[in-house]
C-alpha positions in Angstrom: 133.0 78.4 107.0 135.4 80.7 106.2 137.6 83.3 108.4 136.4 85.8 106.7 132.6 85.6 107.7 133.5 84.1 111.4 133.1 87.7 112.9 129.2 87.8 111.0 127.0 88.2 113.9 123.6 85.2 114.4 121.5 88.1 114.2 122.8 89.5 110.6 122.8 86.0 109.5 119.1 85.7 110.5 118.4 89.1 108.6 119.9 87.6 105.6 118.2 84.5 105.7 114.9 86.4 106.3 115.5 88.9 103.5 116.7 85.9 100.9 113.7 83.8 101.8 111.1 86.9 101.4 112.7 87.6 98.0 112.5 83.9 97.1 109.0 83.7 98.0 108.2 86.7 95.7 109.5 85.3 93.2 107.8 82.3 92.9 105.2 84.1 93.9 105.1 86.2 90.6 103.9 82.6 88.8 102.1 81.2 91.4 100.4 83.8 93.5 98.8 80.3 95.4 102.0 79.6 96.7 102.9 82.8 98.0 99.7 83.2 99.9 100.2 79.6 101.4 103.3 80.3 102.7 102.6 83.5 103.9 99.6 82.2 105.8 101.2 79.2 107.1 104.1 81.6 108.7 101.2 84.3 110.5 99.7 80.7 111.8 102.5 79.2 113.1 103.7 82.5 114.5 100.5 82.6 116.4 101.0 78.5 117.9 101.7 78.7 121.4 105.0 77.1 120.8 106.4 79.4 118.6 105.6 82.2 121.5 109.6 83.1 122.0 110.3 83.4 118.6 106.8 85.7 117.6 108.3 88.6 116.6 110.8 86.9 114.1 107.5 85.5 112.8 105.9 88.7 112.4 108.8 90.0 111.0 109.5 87.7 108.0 105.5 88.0 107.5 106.1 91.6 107.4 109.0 91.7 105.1 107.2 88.9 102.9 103.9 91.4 102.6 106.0 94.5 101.8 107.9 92.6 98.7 105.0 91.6 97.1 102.8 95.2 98.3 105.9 97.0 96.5 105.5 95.0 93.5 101.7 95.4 93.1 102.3 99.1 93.3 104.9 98.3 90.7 102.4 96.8 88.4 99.7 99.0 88.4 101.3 102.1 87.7 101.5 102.8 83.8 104.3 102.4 81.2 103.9 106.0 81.0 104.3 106.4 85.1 107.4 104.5 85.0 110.9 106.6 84.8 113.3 106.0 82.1 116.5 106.2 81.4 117.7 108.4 79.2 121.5 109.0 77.9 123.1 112.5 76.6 
């Protein structure tokens, strides 16, 4: 690793790797809507598993984060061509 990033805290590296993850998972989940209920499923269950207890809240977080991608998209999608604001030079 370099020097540069060797001051990054663990807990902005987590938030990084939560919010590249959650835009992944939208992303694949724009072709295969399956998958992104899977995985969003499988992380609210294992969340929830008694072993995972310490380490719920970064569980509900991700789910959380995951939800609100794809929420913001669907809002995203209904609205109409003529909703959406364009941009306009001069």
């Amino acid at each position: 690793m370099s020097e540069e990033y060797s001051d990054v805290s663990d807990s902005a590296r987590i938030a990084a790797l939560q919010v590249g993850f959650a835009a992944l998972l939208e992303l694949v989940g724009r072709d295969h809507p399956e998958v992104h209920f899977r995985v969003t499923e499988c992380l609210r269950q294992s969340g929830e598993m008694a072993v995972n207890a310490p380490y719920r809240r970064g569980f509900s977080e991700l789910t959380e984060m995951v939800e609100a991608l794809s929420d913001q998209r669907s809002t995203a999608d209904r609205r109409s061509p003529n909703d959406k604001q364009t941009h306009t030079d001069g």
